[in-house]
DRENMIVEX-461239 format. One record per residue (C-alpha): residue in three letters; z, y, x; residue number from 1. Coordinates in steps of 0.001 Angstrom, whole numbers, plus 500000, padded with zeros to 6 digits. Layout:
# DRENMIVEX-461239
["ALA",[Z,Y,X],NUM],
...
This chain:
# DRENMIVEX-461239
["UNK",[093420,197833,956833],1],
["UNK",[096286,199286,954398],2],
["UNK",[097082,195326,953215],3],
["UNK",[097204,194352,956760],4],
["UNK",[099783,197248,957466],5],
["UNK",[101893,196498,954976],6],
["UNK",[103419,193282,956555],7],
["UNK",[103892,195323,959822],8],
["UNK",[105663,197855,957648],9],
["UNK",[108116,195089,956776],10],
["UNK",[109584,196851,953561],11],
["UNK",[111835,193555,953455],12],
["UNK",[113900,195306,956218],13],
["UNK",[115883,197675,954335],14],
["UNK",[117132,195481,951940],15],
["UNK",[118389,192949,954672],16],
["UNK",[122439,193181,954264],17],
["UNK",[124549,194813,956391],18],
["UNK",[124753,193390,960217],19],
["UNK",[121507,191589,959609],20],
["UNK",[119230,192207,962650],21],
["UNK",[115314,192232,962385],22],
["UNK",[114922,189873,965138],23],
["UNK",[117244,187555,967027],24],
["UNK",[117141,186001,970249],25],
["UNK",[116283,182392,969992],26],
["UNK",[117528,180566,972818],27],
["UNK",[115739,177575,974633],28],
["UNK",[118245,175143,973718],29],
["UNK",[117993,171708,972846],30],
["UNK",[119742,170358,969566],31],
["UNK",[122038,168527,971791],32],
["UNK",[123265,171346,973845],33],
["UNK",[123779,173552,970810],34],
["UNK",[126122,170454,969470],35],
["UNK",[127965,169808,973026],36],
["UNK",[129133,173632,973177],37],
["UNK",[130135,173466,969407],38],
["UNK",[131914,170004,969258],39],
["UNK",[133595,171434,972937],40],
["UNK",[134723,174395,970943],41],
["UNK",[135948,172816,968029],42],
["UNK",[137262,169807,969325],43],
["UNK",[140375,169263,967043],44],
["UNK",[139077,170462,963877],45],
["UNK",[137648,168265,961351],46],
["UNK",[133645,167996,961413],47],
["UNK",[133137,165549,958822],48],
["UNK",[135200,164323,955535],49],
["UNK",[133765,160813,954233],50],
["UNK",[136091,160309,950689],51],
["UNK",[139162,161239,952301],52],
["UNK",[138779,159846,955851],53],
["UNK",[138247,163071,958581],54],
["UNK",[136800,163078,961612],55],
["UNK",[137269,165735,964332],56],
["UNK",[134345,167332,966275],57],
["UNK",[135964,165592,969685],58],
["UNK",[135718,162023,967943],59],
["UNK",[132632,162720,966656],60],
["UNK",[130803,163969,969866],61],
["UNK",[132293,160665,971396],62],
["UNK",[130263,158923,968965],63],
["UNK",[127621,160317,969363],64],
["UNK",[127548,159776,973130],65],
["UNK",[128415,156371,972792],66],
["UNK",[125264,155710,970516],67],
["UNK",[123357,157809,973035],68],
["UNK",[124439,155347,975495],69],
["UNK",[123302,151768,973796],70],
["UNK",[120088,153507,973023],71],
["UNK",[119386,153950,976477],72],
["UNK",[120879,150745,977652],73],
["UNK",[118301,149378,974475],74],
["UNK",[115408,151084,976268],75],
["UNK",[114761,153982,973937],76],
["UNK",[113970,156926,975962],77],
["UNK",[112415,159742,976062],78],
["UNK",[109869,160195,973674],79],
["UNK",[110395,156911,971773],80],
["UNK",[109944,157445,968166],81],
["UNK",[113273,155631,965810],82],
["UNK",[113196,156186,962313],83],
["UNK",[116569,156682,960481],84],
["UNK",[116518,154762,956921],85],
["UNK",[120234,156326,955945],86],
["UNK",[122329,157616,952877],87],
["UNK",[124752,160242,954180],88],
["UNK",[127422,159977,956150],89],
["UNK",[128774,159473,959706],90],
["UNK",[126723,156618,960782],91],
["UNK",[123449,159107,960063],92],
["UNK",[124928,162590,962325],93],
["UNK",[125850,160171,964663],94],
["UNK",[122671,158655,965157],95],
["UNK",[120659,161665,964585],96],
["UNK",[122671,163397,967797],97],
["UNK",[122724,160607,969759],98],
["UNK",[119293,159497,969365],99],
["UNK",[118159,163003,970414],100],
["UNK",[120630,162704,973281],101],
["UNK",[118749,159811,974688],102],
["UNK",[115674,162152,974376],103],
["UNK",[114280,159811,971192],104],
["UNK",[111846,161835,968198],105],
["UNK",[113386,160671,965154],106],
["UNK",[111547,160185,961515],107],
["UNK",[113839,160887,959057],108],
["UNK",[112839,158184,956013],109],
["UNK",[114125,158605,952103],110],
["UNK",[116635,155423,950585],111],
["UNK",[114425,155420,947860],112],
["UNK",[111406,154758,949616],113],
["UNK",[109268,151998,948076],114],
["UNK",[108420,149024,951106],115],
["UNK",[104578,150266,951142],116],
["UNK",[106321,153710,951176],117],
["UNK",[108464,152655,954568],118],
["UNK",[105724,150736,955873],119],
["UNK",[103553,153938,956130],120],
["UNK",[106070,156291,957518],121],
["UNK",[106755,153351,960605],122],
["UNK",[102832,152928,961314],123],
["UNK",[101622,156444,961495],124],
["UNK",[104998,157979,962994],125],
["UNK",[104856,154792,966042],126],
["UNK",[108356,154249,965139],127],
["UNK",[109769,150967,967165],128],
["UNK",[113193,151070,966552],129],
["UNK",[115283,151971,963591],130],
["UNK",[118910,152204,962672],131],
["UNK",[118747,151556,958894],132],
["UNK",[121545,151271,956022],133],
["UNK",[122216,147208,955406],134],
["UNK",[120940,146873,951551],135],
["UNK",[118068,148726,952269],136],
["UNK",[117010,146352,955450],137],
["UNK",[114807,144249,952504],138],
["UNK",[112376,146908,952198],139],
["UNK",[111543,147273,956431],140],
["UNK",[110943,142971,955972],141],
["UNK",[108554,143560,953432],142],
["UNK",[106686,146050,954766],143],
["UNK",[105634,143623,957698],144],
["UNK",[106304,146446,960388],145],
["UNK",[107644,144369,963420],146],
["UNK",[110127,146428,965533],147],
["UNK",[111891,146216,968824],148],
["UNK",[115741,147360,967559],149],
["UNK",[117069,147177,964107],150],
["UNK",[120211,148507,963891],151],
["UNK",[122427,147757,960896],152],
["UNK",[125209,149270,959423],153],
["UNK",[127416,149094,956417],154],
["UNK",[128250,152187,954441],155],
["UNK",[132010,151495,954264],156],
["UNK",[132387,151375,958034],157],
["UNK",[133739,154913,957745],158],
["UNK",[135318,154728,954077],159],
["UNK",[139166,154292,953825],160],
["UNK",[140794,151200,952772],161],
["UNK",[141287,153047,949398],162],
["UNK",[137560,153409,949228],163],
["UNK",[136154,150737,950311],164],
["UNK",[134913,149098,946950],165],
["UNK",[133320,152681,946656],166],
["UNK",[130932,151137,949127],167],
["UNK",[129880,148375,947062],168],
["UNK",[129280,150578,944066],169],
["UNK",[127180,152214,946060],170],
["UNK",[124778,148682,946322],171],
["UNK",[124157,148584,942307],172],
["UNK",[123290,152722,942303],173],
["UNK",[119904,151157,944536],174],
["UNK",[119407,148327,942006],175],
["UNK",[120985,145889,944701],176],
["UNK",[123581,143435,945005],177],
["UNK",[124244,142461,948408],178],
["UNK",[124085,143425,951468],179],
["UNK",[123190,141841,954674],180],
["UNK",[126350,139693,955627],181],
["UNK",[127828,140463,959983],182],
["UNK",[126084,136835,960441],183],
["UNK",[123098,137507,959030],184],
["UNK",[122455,140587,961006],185],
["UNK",[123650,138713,964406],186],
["UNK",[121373,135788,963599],187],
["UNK",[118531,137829,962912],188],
["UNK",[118957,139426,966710],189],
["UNK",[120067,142889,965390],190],
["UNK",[122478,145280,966716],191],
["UNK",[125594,145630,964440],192],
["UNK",[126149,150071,964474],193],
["UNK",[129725,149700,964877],194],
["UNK",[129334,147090,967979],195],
["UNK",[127396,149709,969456],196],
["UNK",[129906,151924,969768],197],
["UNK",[132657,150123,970722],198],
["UNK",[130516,148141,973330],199],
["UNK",[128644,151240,975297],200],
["UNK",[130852,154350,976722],201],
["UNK",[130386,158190,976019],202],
["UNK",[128606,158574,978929],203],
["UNK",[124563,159364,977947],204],
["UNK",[121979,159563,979870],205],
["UNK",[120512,162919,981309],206],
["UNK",[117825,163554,979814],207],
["UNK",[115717,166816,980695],208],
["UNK",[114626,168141,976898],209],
["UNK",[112092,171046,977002],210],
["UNK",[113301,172702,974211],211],
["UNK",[109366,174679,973215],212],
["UNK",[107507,171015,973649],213],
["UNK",[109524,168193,972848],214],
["UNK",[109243,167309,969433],215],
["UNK",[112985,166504,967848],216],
["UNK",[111755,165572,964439],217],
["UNK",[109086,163984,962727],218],
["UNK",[109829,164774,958826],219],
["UNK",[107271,163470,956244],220],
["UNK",[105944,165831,954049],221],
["UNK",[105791,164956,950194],222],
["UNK",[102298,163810,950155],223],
["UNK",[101266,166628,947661],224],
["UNK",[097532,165712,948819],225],
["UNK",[096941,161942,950161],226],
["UNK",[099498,160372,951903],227],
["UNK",[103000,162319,953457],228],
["UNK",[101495,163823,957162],229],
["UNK",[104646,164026,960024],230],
["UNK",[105341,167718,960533],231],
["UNK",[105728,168199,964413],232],
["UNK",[109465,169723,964826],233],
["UNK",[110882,170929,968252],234],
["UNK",[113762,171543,969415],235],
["UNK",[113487,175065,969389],236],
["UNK",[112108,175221,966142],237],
["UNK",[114984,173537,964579],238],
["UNK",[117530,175844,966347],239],
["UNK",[115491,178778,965381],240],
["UNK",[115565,177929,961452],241],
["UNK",[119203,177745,961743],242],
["UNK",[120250,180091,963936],243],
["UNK",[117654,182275,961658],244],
["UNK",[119763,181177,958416],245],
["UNK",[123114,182221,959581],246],
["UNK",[122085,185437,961247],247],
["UNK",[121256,186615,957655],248],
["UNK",[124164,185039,955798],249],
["UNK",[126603,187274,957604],250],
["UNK",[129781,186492,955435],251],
["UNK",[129787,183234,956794],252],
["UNK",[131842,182672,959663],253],
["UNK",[132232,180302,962795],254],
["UNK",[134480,177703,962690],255],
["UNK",[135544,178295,959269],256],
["UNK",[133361,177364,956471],257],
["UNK",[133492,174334,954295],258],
["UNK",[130218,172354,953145],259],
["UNK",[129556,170003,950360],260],
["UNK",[126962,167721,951767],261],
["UNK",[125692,166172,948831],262],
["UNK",[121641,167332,949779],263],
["UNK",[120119,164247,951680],264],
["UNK",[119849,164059,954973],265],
["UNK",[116975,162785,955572],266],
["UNK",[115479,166015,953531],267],
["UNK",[114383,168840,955769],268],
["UNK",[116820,171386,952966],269],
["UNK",[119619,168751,953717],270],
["UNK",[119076,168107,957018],271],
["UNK",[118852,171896,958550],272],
["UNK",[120101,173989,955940],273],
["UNK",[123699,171801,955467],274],
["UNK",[123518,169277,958552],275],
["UNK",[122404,171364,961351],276],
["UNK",[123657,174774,959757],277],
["UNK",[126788,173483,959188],278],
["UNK",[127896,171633,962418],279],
["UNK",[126166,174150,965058],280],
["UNK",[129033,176743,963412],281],
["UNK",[131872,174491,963568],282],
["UNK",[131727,173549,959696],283],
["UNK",[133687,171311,957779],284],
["UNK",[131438,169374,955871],285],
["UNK",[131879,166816,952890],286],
["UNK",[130246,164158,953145],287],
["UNK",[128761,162664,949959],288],
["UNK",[126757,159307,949837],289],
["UNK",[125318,159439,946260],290],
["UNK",[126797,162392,945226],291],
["UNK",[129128,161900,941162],292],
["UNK",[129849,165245,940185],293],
["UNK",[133580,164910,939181],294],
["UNK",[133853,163442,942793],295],
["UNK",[132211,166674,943875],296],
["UNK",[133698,169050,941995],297],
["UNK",[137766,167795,942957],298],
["UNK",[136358,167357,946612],299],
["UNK",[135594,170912,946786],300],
["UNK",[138463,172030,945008],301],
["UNK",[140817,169919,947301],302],
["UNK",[139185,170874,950219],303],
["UNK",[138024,174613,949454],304],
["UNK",[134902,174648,949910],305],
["UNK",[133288,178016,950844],306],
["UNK",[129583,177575,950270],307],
["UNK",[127454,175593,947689],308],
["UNK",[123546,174697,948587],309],
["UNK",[121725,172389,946263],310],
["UNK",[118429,172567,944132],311],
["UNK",[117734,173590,940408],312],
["UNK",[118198,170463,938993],313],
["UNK",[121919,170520,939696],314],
["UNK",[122449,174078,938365],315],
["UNK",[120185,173367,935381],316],
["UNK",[122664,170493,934870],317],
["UNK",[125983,172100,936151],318],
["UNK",[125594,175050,933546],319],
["UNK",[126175,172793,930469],320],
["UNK",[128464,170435,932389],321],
["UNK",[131573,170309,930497],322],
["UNK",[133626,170379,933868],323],
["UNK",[131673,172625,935671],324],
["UNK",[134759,175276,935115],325],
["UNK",[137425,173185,936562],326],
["UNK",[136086,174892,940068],327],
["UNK",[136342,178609,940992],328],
["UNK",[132636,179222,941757],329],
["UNK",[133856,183003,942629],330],
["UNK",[135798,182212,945508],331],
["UNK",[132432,180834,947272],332],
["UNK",[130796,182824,949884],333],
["UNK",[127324,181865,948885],334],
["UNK",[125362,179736,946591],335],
["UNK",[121827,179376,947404],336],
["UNK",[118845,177281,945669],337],
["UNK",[115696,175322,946840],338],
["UNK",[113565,173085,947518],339],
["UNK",[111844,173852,943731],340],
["UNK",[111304,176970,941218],341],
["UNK",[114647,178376,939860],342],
["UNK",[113871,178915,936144],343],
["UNK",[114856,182673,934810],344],
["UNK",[116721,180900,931942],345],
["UNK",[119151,178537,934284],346],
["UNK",[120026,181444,936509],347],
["UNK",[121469,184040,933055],348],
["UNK",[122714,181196,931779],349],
["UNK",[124602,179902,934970],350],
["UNK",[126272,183728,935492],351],
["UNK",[127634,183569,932211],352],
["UNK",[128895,180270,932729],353],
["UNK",[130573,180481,936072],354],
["UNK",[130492,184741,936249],355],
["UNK",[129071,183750,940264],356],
["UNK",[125182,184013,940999],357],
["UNK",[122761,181771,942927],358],
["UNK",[120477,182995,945388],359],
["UNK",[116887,181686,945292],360],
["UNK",[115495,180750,948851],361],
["UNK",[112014,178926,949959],362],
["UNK",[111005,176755,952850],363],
["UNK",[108847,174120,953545],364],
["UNK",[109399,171247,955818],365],
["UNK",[106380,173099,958112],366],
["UNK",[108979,175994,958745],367],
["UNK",[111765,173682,959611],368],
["UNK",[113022,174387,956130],369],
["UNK",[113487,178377,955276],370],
["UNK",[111556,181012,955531],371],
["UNK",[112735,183293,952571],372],
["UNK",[116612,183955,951054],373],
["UNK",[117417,186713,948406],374],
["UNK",[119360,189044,950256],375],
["UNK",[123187,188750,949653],376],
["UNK",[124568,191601,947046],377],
["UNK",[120804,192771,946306],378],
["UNK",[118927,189665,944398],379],
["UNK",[115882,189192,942400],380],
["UNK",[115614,187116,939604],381],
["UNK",[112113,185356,939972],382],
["UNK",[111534,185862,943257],383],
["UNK",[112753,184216,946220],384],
["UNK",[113493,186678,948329],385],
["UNK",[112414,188141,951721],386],
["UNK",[111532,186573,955128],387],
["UNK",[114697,186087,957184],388],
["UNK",[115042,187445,960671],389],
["UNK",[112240,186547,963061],390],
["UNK",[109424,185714,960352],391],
["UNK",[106743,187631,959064],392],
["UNK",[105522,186503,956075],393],
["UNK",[102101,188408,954347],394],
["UNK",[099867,187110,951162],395],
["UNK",[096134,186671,951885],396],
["UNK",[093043,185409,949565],397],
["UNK",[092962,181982,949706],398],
["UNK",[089239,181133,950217],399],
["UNK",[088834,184050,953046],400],
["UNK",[091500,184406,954527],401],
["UNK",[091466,188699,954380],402],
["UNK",[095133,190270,953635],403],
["UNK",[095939,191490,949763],404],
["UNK",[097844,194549,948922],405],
["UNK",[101070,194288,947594],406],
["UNK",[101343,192925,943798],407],
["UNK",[098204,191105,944284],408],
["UNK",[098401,187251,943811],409],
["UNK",[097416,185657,946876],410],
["UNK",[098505,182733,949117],411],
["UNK",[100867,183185,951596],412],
["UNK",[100736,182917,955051],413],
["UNK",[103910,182916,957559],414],
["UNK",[104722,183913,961482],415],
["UNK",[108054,182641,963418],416],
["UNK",[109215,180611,965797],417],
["UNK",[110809,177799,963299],418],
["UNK",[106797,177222,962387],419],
["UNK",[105881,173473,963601],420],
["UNK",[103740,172336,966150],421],
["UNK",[101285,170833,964158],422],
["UNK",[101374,167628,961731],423],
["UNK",[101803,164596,963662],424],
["UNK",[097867,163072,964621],425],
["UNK",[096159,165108,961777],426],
["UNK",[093880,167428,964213],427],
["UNK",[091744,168515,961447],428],
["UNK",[095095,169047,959158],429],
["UNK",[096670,171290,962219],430],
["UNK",[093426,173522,962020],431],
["UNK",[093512,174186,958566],432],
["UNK",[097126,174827,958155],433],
["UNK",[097463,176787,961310],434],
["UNK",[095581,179507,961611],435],
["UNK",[094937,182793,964188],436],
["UNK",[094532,185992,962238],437],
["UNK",[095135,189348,963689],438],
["UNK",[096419,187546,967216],439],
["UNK",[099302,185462,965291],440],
["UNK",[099200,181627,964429],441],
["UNK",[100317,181805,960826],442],
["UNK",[101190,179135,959028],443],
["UNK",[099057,178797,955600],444],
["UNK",[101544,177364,952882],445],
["UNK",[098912,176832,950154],446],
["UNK",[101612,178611,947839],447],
["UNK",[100176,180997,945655],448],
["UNK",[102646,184375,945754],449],
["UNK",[102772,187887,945294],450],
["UNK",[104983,190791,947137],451],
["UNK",[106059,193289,945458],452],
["UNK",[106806,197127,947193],453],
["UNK",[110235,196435,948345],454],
["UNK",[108823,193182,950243],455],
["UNK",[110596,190320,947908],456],
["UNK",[108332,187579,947204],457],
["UNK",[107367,185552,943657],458],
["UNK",[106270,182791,943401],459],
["UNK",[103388,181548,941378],460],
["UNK",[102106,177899,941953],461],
["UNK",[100712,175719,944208],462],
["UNK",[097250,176204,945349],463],
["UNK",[096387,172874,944079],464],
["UNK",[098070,173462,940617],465],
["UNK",[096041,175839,939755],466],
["UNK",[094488,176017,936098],467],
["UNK",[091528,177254,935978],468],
["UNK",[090353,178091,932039],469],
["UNK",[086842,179175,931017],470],
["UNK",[087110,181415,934239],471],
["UNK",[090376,182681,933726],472],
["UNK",[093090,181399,936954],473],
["UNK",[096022,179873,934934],474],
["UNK",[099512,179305,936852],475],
["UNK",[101109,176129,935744],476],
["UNK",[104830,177485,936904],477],
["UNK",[104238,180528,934563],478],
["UNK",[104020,178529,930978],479],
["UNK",[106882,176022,932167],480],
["UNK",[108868,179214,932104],481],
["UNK",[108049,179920,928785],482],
["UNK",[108564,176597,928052],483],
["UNK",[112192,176112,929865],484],
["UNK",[112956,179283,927757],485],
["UNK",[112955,176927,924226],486],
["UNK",[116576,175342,923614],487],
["UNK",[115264,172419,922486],488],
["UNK",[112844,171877,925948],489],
["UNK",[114705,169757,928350],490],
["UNK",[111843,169886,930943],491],
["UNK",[108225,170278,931199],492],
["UNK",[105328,170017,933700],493],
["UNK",[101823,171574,932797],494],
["UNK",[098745,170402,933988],495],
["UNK",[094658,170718,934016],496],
["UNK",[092720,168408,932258],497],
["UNK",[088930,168590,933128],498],
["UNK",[086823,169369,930111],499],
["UNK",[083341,170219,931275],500],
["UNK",[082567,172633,928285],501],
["UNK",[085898,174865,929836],502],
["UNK",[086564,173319,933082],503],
["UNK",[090178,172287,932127],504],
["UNK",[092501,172093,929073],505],
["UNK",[096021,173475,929712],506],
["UNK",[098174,170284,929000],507],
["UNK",[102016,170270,928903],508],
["UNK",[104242,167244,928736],509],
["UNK",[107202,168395,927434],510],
["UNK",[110865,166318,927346],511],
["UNK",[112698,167570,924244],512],
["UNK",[116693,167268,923778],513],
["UNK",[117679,164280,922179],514],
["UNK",[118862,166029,919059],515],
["UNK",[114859,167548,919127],516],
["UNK",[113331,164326,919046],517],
["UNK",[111303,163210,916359],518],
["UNK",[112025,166925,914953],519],
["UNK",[109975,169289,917211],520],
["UNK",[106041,169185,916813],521],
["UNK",[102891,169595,919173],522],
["UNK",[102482,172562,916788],523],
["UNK",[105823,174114,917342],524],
["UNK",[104914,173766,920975],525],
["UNK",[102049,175714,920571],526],
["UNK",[103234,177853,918246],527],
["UNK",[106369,178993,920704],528],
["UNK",[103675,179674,923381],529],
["UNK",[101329,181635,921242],530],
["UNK",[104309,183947,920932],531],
["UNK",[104576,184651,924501],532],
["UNK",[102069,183948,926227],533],
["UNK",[097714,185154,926316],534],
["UNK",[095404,183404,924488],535],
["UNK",[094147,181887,927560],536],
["UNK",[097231,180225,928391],537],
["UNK",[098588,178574,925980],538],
["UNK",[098694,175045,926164],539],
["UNK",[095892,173162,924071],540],
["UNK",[097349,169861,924614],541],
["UNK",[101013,168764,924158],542],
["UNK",[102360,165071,925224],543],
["UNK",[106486,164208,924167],544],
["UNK",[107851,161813,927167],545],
["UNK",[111446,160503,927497],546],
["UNK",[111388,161556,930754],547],
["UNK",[108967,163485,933732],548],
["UNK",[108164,161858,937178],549],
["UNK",[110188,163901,939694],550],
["UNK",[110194,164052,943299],551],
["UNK",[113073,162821,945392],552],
["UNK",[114612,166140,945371],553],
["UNK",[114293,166309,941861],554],
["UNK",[111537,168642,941178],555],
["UNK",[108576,167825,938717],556],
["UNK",[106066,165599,940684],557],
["UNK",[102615,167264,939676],558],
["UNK",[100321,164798,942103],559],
["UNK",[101822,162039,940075],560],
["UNK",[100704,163961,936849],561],
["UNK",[097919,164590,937915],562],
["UNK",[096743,160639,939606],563],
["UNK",[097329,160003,935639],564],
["UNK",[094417,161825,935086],565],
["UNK",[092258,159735,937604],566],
């Protein structure tokens, strides 16, 4: 009973900042409606800046109804799954609003998507139509799918005349170079984005959207086990996640921040946390395709930024950057990291650096994309924080399901309204993941955490990653640490190797610095570890790679580590 109490006590609470409510009101509101009454408000002020050229929320929400308009007159209704096969900018806001507008579920699929990759995400989500970037049309031939609309579009619709050969650069950053000609597309019997608009008037259809049932988004998970499952998002999930981040990031302010959208899109951290976050407050954001970090550092110097979200990667990459200084990372309101572990090591070295600190958050695309944030003024280093307004979040043992005390490593389980519906046909997937306990659905995350007293949260590894060494429980996260902490370690990703005789060896495959190379040993590796680390966990195994497989957020990609092993 005591562990079960504590997550009622909510010791989170009284670290919350100033203004920050417990709970807040979540309105049944589709995404739509929450854009209409923004873009209404806002109408003058720019919404989007794409390399220089701005557009104002008015011209935008014209847009938007005039691609809600040929979708309708196309015959994509309500319901009608269209996948969106985008790099950032206008074209994909445009067609994410106005496809919703028209009452469509959209699937959200990566640029770098392989065709077999694409071909997947089409079949399972029942995706007909989809409004895809020109150059990456080859990949939706190959996989076979056949579809009712294409619709094409050509990065530099939106660019300047100034920056219109930045378009074309952007072909040979995807290995291509061409792109489907204005002929080809007609020939083929596609629709032409820009047409679109100027054909069909801002004048969508009216479309009744029940906010608690219709689903609004179909992201693909990462595939950590089998192949990526759609995550059921509503409507009201989506405008609970953000309305849920902004309630406890009280510094920022309506109608006045600016946003650096280099995150992806079609990334549920992009998508909610930047996208939706950023034009449901009447945000300036900057629109970045592929993002070049001069490019991004003048842009938000030129156009004062005020916030800064990315992932570890950047920071662990921005701390050394020799230019990283020619922005005032002070004057911004927040800087937050996800969407992977933020190593101890990048976040001491990135104060001293830039004398500004990052605050570590968590999500998952099953919570619409956050469910923790370190609270503003009061971090952690390690953890990543406490559950925003409207969660619950408690750690339970993984194989029974019975609430663990604080400071006990568990897996943790979470309660709010941004949690999905359930993945997309995966019955047996929904059951698992979604469970009742104590009269709650709570949303198992197969992380493995712990809470400490004051209710801030550390994480530990996946469930799945789990070492387990002649009976000991080895966390994989825990010796990268050690190993991120070497100067000559450029990155790392530990793994089990089954050994019958132990059950598994403790592997790392370590990427040195290029000055290290040739220099550093397996036996320096080891040697480091044994410093710092029990007997137990120190690594018995070390492989030197030029490089890790990553995930297309950049974090290490331990299922492809591990389908080595196979």
């Amino acid at each position: 009973m005591e562990a079960k109490a504590r997550y009622y006590e909510k010791p989170w609470l009284k670290f919350y900042p100033r203004g920050v409510p417990e709970t807040i009101e979540i309105p049944d509101k589709s995404l739509p409606q929450v854009f209409d009454e923004v873009a209404g408000k806002y109408s003058g002020k720019d919404a989007i800046i794409f390399y220089g050229n701005k557009i104002s929320y008015g011209k935008l929400k014209e847009e938007v109804d005039r691609f809600a308009s040929a979708l309708h007159e196309l015959g994509i209704g309500k319901g009608d799954k269209l996948a969106l096969y985008l790099l950032n900018s206008p074209q994909y806001i445009i067609a994410y609003f106005g496809a919703l507008k028209a009452g469509a579920t959209l699937t959200p699929i990566s640029p770098v998507y392989t065709s077999i990759e694409v071909k997947h995400q089409l079949e399972d989500s029942e995706a007909e139509s989809i409004v895809c970037q020109d150059f990456l049309y080859e990949n939706v031939e190959r996989s076979g799918v056949k579809l009712k609309n294409v619709i094409i579009t050509d990065i530099s619709d939106y660019l300047p005349m100034s920056k219109k050969l930045a378009g074309k650069s952007v072909l040979g950053r995807y290995g291509k170079t061409e792109a489907l000609s204005p002929k080809t597309i007609e020939s083929l019997g596609f629709q032409p984005f820009q047409k679109l608009l100027k054909k069909y008037p801002p004048n969508p259809p009216k479309i009744e959207i029940n906010a608690r049932e219709d689903i609004a988004v179909l992201p693909y998970t990462g595939g950590t086990t089998g192949l990526p499952k759609g995550a059921a998002l509503t409507h009201r999930n989506l405008v609970a996640c953000q309305m849920q981040c902004l309630a406890f990031m009280p510094t920022l302010e309506q109608g006045k921040e600016v946003i650096p959208a280099l995150l992806p899109f079609y990334h549920i951290y992009g998508q909610v946390v930047v996208m939706l976050n950023g034009l449901t407050m009447g945000a300036t954001l900057i629109l970045f395709t592929t993002p070049d970090l001069d490019e991004v550092l003048d842009s938000m110097d030129r156009y004062k930024a005020t916030t800064f979200f990315s992932v570890p990667t950047a920071y662990q990459f921005l701390k050394d950057y020799d230019k990283t200084s020619r922005f005032n990372w002070k004057s911004l309101k927040i800087i937050t990291s996800g969407a992977d572990t933020l190593h101890e090591s990048t976040v001491k070295d990135w104060e001293r650096r830039t004398s500004s600190k990052i605050q570590e958050g968590y999500g998952l695309t099953e919570c619409s994309a956050v469910s923790h944030l370190n609270p503003m003024g009061r971090p952690k280093v390690g953890s990543f924080g406490v559950p925003l307004p409207n969660i619950i979040a408690a750690v339970v043992n993984h194989e029974t399901n019975e609430f663990i005390p604080p400071g006990e490593i568990g897996e943790m389980i979470l309660h709010g309204p941004n949690i999905m519906k359930g993945y997309w046909k995966r019955p047996k997937d929904t059951q698992e993941s979604l469970i009742e306990l104590d009269g709650k659905i709570w949303l198992k995350t197969g992380d493995l955490v712990r809470m400490d007293d004051e209710g801030y949260f550390f994480f530990y590894d996946r469930k799945k990653d789990m070492i387990k060494y002649k009976g000991y429980s080895v966390f994989a996260r825990e010796i990268e640490e050690v190993l991120h902490q070497h100067p000559q370690i450029k990155a790392a990703g530990v793994l089990g190797v089954p050994e019958p005789t132990v059950g598994q060896l403790i592997k790392a495959i370590v990427v040195l610095q290029p000055e290290a190379r040739g220099k550093l040993s397996e036996e320096d590796i080891i040697k480091f570890c044994t410093e710092r680390l029990a007997h137990y966990k120190v690594p018995k195994i070390v492989e030197f790679r030029g490089e890790l497989p990553k995930t297309d957020v950049g974090k290490v990609s331990h299922r492809e580590l591990r389908e080595e092993l196979e």
